[in-house]
DSSP file (Angstrom, degrees, kcal/mol; ACC not computed):
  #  RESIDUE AA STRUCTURE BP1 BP2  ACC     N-H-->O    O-->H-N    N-H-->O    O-->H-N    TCO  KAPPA ALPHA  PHI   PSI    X-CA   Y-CA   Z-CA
    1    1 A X              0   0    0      0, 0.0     2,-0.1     0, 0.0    72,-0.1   0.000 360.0 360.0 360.0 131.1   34.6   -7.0  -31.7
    2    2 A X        -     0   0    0     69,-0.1     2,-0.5     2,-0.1    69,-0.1  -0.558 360.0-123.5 -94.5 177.6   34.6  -10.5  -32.6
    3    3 A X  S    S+     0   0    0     -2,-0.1     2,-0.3    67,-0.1    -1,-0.1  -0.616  80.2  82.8-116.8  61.1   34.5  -12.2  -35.7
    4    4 A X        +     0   0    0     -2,-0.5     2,-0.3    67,-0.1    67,-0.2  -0.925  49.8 178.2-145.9 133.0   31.4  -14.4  -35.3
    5    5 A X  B     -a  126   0A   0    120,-1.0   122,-0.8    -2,-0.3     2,-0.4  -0.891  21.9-126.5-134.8 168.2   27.5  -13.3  -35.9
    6    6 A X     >  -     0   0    0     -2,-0.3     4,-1.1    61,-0.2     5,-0.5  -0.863  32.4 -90.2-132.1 165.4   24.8  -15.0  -35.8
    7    7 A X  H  >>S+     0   0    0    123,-0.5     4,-4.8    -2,-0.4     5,-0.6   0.785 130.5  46.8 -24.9 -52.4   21.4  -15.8  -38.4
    8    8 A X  H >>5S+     0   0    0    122,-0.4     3,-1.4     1,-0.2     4,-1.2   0.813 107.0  56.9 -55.0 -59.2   19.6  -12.4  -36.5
    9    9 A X  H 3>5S+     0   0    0      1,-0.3     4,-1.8     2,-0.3     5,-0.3   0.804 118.9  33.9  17.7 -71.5   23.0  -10.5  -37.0
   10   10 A X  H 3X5S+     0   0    0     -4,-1.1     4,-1.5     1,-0.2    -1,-0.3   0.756 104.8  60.3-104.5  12.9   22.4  -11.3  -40.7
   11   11 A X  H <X5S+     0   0    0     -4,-4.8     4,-0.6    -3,-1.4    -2,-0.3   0.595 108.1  60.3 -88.7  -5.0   18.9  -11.2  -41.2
   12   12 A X  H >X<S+     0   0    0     -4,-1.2     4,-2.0    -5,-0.6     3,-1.5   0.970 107.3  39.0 -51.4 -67.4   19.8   -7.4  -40.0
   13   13 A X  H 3X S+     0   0    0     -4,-1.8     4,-4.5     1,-0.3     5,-0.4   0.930 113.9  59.1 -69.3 -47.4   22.0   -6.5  -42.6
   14   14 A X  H 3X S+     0   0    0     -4,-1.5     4,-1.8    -5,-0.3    -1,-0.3   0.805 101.9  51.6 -25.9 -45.7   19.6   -8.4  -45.0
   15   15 A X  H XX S+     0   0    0     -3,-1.5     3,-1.1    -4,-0.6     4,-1.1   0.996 115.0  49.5 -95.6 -76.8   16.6   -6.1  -44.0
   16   16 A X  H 3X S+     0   0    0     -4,-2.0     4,-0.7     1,-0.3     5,-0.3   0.787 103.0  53.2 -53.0 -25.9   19.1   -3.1  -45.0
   17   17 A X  H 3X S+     0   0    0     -4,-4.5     4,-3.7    -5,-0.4    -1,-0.3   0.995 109.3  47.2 -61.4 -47.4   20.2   -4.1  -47.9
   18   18 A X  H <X S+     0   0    0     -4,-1.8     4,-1.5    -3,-1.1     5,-0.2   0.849 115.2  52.3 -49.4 -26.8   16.2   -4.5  -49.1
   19   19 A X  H  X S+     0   0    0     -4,-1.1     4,-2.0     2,-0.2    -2,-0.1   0.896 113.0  38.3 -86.7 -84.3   15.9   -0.9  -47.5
   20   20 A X  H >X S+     0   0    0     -4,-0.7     4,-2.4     2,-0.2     3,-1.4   0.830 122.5  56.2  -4.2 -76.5   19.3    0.8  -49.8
   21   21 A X  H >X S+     0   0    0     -4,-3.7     3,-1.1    -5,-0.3     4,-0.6   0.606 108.3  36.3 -44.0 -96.1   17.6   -1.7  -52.7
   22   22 A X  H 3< S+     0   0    0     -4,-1.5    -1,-0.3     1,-0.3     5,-0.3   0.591 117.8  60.8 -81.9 -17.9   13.9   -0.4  -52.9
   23   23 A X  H XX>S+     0   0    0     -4,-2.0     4,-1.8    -3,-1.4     3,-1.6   0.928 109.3  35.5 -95.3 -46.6   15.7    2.9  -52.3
   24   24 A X  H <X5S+     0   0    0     -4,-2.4     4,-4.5    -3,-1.1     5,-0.3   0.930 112.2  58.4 -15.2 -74.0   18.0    2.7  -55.7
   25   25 A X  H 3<5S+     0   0    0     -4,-0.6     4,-0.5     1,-0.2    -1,-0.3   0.420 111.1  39.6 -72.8  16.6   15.5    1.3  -57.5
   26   26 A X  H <>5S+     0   0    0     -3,-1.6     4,-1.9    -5,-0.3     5,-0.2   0.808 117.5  51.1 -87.8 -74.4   12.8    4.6  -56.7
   27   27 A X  H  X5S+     0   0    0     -4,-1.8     4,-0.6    -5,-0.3    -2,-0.2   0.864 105.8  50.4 -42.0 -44.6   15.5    6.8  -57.1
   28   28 A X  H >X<S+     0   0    0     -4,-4.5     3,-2.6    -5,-0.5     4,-1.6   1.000 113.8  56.5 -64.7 -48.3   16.5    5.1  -60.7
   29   29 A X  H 34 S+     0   0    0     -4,-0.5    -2,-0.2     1,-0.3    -1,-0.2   0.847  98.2  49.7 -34.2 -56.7   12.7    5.6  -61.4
   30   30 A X  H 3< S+     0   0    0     -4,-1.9    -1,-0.3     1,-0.2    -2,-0.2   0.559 105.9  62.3 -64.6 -13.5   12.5    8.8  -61.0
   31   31 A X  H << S+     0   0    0     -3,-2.6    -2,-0.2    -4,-0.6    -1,-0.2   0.915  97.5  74.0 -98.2 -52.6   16.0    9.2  -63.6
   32   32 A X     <  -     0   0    0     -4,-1.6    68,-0.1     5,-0.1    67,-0.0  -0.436  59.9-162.8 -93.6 154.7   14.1    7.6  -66.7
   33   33 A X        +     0   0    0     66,-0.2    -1,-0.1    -2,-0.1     2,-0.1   0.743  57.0  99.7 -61.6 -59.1   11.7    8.8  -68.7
   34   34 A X     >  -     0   0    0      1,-0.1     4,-0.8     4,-0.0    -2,-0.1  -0.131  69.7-133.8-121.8 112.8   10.0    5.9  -70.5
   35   35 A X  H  > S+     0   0    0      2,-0.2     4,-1.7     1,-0.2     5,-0.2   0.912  99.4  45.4 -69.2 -26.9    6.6    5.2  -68.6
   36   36 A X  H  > S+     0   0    0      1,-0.2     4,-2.5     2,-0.2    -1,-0.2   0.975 110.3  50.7 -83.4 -31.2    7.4    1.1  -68.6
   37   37 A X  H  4 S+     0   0    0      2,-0.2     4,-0.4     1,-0.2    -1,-0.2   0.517 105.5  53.2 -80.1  -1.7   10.5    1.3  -67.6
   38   38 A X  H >X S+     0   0    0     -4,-0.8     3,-3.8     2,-0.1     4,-1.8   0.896 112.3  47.8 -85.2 -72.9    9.7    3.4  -64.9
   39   39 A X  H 3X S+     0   0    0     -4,-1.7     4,-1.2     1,-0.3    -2,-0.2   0.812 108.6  54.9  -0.6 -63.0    6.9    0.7  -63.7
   40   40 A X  H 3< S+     0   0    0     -4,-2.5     4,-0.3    -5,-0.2    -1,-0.3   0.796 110.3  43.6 -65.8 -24.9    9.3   -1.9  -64.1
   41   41 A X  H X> S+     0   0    0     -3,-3.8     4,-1.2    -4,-0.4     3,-0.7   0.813 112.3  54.0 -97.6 -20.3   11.8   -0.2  -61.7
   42   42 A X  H 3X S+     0   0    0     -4,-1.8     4,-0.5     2,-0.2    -2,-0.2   0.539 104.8  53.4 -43.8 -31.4    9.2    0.6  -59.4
   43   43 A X  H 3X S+     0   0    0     -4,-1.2     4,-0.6    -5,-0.3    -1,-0.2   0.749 104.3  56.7 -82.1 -19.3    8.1   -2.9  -59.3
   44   44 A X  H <> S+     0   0    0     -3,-0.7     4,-1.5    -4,-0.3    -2,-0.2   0.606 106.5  47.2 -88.2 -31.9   11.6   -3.9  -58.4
   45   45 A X  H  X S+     0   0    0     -4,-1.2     4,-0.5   -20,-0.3   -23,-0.2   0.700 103.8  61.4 -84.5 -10.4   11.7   -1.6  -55.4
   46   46 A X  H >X S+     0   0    0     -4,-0.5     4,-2.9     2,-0.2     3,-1.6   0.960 105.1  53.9 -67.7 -61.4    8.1   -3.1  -54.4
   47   47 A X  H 3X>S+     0   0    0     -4,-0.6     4,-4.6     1,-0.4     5,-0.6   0.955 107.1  50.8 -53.2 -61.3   10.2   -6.6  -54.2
   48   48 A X  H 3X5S+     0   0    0     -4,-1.5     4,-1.1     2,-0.2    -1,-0.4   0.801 108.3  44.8 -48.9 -30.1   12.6   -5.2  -52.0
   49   49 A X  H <X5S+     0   0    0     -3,-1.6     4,-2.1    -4,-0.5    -2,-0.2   0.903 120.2  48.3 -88.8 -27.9   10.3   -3.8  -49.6
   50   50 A X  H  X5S+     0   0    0     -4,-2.9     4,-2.3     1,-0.2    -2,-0.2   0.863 112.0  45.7 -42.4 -38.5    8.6   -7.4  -50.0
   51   51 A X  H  X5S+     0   0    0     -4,-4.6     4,-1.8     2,-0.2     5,-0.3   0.905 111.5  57.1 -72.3 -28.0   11.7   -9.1  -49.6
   52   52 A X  H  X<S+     0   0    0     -4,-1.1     4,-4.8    -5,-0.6    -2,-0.2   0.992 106.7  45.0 -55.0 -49.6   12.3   -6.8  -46.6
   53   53 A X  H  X S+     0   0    0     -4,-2.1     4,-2.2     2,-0.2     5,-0.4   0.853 108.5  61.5 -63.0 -24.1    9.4   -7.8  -45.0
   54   54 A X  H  X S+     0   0    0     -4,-2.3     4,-3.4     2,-0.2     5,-0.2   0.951 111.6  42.3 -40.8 -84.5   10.3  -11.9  -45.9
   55   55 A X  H  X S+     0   0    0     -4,-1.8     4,-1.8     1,-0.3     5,-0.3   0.755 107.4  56.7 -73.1 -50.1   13.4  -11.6  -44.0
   56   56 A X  H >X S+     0   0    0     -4,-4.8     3,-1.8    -5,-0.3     4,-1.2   0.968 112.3  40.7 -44.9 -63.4   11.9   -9.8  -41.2
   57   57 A X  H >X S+     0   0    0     -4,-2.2     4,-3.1     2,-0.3     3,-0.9   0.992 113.7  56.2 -43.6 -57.7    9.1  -12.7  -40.6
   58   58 A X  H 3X S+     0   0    0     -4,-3.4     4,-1.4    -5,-0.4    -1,-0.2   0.966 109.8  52.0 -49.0 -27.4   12.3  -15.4  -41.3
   59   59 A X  H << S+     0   0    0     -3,-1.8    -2,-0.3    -4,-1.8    -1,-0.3   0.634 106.7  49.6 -78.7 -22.2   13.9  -13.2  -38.3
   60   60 A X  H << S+     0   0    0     -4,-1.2    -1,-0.2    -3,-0.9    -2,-0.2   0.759 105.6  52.5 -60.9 -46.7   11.1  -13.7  -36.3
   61   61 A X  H  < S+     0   0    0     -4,-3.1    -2,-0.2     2,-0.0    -3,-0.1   0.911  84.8 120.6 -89.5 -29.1   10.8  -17.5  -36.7
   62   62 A X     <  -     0   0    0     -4,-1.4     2,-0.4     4,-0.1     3,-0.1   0.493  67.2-112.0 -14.4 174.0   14.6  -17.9  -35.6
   63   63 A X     >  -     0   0    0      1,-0.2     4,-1.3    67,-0.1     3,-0.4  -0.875  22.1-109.0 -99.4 139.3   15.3  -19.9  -32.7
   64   64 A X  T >4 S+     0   0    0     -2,-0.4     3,-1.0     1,-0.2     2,-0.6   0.599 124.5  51.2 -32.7-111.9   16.7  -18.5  -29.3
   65   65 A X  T 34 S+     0   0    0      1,-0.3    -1,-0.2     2,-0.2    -3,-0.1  -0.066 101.2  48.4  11.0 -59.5   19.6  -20.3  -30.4
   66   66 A X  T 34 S+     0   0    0     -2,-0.6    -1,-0.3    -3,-0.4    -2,-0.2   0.994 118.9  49.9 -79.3 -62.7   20.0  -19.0  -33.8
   67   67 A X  S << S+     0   0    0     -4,-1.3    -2,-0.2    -3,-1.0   -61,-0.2   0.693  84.9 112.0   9.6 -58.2   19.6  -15.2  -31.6
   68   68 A X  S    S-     0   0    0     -4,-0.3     2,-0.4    -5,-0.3   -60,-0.2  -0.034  76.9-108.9 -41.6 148.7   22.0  -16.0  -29.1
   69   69 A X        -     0   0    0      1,-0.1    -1,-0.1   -64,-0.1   -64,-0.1  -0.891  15.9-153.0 -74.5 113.3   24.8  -14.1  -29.3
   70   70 A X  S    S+     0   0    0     -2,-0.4     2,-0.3     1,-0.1   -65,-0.1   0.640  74.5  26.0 -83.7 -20.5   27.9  -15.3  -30.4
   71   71 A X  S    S-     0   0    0    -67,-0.2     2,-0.7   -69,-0.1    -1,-0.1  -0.978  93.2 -91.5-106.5 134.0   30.4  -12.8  -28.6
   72   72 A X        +     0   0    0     -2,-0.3     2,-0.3     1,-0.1    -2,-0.1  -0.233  57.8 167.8   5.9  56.3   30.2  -11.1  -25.9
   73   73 A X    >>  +     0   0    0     -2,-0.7     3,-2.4     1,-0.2     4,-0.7  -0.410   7.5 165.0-101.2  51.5   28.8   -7.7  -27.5
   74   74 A X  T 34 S+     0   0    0      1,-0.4    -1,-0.2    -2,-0.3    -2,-0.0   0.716  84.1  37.7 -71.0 -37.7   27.3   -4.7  -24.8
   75   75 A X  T 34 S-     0   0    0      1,-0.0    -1,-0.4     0, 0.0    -2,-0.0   0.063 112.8-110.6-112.5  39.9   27.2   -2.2  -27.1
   76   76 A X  T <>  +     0   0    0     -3,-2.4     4,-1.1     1,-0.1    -2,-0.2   0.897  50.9 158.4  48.4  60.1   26.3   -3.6  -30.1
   77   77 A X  H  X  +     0   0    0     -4,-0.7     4,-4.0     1,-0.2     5,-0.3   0.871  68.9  53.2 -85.2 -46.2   29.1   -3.7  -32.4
   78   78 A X  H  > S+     0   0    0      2,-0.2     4,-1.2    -5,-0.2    -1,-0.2   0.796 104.7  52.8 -77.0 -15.8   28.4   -6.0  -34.6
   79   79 A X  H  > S+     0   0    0      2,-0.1     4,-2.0     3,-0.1    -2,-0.2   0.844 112.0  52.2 -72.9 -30.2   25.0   -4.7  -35.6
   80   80 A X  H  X S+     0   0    0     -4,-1.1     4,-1.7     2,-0.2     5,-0.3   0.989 112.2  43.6 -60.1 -69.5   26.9   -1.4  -36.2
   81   81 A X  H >X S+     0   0    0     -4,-4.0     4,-1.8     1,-0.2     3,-0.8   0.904 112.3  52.8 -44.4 -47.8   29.5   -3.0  -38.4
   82   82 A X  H 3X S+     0   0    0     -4,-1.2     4,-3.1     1,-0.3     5,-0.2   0.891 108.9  51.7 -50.2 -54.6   27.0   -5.0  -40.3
   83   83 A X  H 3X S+     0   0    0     -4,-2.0     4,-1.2     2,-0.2    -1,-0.3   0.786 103.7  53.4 -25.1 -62.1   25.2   -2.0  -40.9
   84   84 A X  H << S+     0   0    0     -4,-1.7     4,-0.5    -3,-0.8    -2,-0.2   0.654 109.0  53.1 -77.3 -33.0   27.9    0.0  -42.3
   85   85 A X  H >X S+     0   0    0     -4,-1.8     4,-2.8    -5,-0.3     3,-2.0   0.995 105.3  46.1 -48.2 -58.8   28.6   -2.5  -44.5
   86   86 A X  H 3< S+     0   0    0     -4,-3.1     4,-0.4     1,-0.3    -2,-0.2   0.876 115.7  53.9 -48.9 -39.2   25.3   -3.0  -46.0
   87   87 A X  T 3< S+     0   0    0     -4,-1.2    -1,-0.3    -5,-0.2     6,-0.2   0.619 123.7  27.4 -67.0 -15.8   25.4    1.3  -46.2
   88   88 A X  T <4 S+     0   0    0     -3,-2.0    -2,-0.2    -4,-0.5    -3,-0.2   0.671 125.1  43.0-138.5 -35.2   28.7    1.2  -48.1
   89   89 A X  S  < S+     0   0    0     -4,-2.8     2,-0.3     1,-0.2    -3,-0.2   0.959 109.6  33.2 -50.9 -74.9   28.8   -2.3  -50.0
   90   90 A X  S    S+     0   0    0     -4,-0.4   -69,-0.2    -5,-0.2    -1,-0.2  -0.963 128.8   0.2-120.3  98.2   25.4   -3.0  -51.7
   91   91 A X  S    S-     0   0    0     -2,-0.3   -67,-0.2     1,-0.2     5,-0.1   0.322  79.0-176.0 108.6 -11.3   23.4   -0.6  -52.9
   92   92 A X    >>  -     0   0    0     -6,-0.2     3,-2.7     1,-0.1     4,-0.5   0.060  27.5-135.7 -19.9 108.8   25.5    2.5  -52.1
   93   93 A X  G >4 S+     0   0    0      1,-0.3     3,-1.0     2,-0.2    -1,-0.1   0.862 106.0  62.1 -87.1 -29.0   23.9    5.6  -52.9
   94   94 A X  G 34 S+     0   0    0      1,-0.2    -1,-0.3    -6,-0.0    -2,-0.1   0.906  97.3  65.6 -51.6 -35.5   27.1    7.1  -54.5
   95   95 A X  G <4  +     0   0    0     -3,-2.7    -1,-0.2    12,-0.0    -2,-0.2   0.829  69.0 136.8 -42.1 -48.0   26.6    3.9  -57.2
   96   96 A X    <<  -     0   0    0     -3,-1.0     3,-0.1    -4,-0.5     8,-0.1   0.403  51.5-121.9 -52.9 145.1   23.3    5.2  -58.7
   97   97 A X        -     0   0    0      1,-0.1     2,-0.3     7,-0.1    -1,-0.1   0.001  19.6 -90.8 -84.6-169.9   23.4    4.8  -62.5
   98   98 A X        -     0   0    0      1,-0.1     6,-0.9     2,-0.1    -1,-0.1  -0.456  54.3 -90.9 -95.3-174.3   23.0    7.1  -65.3
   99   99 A X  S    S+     0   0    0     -2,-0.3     2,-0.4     4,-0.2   -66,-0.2   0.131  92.5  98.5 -76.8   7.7   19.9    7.5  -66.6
  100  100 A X  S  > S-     0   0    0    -68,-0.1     4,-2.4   -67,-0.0     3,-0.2  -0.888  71.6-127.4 -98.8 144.8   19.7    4.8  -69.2
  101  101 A X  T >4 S+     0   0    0     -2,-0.4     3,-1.3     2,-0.3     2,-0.2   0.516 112.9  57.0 -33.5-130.3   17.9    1.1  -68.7
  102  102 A X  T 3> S+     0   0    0      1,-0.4     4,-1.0     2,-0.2    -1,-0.2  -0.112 108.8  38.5  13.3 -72.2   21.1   -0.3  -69.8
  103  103 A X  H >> S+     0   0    0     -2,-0.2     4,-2.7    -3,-0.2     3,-0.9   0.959 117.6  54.2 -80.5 -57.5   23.4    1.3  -67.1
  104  104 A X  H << S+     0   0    0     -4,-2.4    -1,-0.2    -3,-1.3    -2,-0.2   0.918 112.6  42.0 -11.4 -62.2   20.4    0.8  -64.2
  105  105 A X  H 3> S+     0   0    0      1,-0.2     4,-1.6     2,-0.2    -2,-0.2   0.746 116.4  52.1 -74.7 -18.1   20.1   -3.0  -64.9
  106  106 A X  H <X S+     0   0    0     -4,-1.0     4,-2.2    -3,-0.9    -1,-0.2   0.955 114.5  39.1 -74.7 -68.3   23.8   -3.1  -65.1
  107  107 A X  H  X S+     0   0    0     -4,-2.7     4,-1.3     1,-0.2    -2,-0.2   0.564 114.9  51.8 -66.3  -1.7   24.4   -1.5  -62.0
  108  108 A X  H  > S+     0   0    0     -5,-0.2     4,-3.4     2,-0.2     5,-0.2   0.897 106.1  57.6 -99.1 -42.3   21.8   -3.1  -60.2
  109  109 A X  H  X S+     0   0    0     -4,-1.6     4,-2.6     2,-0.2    -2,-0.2   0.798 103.4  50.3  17.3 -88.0   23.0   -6.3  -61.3
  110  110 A X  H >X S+     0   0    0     -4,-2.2     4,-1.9     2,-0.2     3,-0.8   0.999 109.0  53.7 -62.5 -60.9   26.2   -5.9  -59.9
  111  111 A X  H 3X S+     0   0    0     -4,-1.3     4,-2.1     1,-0.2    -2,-0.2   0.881 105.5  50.2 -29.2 -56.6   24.6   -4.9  -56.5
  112  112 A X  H 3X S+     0   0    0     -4,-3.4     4,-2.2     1,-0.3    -1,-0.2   0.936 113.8  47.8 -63.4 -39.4   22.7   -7.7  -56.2
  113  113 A X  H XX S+     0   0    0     -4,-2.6     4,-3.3    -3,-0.8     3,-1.9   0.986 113.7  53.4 -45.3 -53.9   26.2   -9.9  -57.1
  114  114 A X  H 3X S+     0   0    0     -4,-1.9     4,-2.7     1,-0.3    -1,-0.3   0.844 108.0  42.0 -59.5 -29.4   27.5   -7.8  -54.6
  115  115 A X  H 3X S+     0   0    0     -4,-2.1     4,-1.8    -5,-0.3    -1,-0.3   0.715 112.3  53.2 -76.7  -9.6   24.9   -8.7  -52.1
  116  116 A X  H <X S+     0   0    0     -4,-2.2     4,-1.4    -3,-1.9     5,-0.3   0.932 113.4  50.1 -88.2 -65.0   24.9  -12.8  -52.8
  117  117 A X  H  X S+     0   0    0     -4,-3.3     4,-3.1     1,-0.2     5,-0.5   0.760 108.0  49.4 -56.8 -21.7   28.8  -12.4  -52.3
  118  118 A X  H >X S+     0   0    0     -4,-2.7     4,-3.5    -5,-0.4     3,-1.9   0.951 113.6  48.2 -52.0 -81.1   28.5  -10.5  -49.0
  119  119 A X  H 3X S+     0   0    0     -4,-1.8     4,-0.6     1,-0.3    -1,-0.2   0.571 107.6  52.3 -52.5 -26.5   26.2  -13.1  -47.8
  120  120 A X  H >< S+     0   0    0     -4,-1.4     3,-0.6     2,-0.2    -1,-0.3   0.911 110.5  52.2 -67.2 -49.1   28.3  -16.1  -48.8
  121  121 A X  H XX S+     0   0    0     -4,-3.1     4,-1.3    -3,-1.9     3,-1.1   0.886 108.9  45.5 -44.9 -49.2   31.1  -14.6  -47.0
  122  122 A X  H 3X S+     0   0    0     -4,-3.5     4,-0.6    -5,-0.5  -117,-0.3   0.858  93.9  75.6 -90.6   8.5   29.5  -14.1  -44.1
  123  123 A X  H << S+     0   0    0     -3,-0.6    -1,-0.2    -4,-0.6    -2,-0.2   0.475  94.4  63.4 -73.5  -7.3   27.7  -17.8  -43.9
  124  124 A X  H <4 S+     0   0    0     -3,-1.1    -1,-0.3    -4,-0.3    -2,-0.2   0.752  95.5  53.5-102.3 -10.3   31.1  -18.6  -43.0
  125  125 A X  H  < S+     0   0    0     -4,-1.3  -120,-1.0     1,-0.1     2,-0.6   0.645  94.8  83.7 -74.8 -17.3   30.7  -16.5  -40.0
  126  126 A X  B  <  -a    5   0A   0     -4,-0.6     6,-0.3  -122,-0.2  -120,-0.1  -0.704  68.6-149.0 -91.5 107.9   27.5  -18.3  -38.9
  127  127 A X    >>  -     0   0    0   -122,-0.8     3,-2.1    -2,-0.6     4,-0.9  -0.437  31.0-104.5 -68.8 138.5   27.8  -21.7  -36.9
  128  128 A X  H >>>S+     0   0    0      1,-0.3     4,-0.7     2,-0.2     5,-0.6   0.634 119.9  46.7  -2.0 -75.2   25.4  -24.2  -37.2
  129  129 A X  H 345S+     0   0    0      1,-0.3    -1,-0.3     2,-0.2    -2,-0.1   0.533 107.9  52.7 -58.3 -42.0   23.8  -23.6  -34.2
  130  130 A X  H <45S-     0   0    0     -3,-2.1  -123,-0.5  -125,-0.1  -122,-0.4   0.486 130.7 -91.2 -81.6  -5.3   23.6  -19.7  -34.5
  131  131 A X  H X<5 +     0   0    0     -4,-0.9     3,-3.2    -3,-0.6    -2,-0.2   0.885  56.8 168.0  69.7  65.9   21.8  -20.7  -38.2
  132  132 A X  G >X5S+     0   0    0     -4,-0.7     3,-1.4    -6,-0.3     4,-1.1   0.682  74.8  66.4 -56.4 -35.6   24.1  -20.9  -41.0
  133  133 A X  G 34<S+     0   0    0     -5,-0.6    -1,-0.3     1,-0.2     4,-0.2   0.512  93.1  55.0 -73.7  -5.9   21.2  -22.5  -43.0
  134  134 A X  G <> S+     0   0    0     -3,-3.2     4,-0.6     2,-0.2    -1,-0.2   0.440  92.3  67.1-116.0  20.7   19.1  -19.7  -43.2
  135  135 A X  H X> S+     0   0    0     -3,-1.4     4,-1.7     2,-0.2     3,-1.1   0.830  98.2  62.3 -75.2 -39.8   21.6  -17.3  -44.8
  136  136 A X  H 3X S+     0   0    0     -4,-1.1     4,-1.3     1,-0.2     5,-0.2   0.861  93.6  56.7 -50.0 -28.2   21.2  -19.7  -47.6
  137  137 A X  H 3> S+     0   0    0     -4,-0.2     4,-2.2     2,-0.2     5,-0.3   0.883 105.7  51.1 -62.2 -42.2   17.5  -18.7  -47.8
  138  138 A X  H <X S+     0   0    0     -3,-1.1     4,-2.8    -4,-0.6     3,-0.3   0.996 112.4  54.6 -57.2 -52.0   18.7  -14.7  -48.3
  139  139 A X  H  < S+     0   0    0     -4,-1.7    -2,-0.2     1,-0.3     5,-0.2   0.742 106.9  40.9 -43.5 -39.2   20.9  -16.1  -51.1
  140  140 A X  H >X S+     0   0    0     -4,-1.3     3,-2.3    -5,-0.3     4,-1.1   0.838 110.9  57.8 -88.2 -35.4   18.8  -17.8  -53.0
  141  141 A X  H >X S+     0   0    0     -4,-2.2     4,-1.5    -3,-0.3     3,-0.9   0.985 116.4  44.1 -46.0 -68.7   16.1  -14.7  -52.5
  142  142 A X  H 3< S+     0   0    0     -4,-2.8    -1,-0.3    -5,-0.3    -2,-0.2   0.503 103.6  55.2 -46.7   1.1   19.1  -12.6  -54.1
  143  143 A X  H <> S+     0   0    0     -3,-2.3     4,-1.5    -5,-0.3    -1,-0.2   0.344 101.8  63.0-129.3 -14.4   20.1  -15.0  -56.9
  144  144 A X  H <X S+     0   0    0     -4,-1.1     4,-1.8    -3,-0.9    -2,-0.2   0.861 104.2  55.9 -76.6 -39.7   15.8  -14.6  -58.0
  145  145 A X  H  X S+     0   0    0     -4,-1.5     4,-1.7     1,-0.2     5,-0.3   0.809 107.7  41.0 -83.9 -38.0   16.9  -10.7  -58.6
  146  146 A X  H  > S+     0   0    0      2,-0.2     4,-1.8     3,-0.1     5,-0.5   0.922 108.3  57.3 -91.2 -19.1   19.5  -11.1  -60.8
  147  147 A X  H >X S+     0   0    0     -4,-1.5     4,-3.3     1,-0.2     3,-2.4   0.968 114.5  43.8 -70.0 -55.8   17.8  -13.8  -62.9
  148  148 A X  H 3X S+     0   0    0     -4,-1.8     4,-2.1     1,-0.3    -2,-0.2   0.817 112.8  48.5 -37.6 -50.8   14.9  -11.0  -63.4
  149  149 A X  H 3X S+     0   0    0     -4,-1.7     4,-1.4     2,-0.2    -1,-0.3   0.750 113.8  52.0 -58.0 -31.4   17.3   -8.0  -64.1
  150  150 A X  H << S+     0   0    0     -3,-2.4     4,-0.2    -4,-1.8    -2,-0.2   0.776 107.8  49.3 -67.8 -41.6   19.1  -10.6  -66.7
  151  151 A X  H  < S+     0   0    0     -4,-3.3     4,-0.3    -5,-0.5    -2,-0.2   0.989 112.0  48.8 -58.2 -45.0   16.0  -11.3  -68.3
  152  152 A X  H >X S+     0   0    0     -4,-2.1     3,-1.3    -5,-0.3     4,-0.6   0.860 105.6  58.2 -75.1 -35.8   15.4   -7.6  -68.5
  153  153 A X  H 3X S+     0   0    0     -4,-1.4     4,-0.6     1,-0.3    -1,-0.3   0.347  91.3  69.0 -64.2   8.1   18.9   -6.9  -69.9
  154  154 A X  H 34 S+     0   0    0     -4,-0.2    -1,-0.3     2,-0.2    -2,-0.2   0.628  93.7  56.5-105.7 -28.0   18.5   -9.0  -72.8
  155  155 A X  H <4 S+     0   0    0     -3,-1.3    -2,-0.2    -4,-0.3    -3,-0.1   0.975 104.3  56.2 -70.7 -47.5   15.8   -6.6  -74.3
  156  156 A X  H  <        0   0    0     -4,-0.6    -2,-0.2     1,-0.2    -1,-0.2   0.720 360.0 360.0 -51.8 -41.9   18.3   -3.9  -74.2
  157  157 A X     <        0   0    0     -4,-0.6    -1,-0.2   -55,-0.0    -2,-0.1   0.573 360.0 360.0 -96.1 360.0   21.5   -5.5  -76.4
């Protein structure tokens, strides 16, 4: 497998991460009690299937170019790897918090870090030309999630 992808490659792994997200945040719903704070985490998995769909349509509008493939891949290896990150990184079902707000917003928190840093890493795997400029667009989608989850942790201390 080589070590190059290109914008579709990570508006894939994008899409799964939103799908892992909006499933966390359900599942964390379903762990609390507290009717707003169920709402609220419920609302957060609504963004994530929003965001999913975002990044699908940004995957759409790609270029052949940004498409293209950057190695030589027949059997799709790099959508498999990518994949298995996103399944094991960000959002990891083994992660899910305990059953207080506190330890939710904490853990989701960290996901979302986790998911900006994935995505910074791998902007260094995308060439210009393949569309290095529209991983920045996931990033900043991701960097919108932690300010909200911050806001919300500030009621909590």
């Amino acid at each position: 497998m080589g070590n190059e992808f290109n914008a579709n490659d990570i508006f894939e792994i994008a899409k799964q991460i939103e799908i892992n997200g909006a499933k966390f945040y359900r599942t964390a719903a379903n762990r609390v009690d507290e009717e707003t704070h169920k709402q609220f985490l419920l609302s957060l998995a609504e963004m994530e299937d929003t965001h999913e769909q975002t990044f699908a349509q940004m995957q759409k509008e790609l270029s052949a170019a940004e498409k293209a493939e950057a190695v030589f891949d027949p059997e799709d290896q790099n959508a498999l790897y990518l994949k298995a990150l996103a399944d094991t990184r960000v959002f990891f079902e083994k992660d899910q918090p305990e059953e207080s707000m506190k330890g939710i917003l904490k853990a989701a928190i960290s996901a979302e870090k986790d998911s900006i840093a994935f995505y910074l890493g791998m902007k260094e795997l995308v060439s210009e030309k393949l569309g290095k400029s529209k991983v920045d667009d996931i990033i900043k989608e991701e960097m919108s999630h932690i300010q909200l989850l911050a806001g919300k942790l500030v009621e909590f201390k």
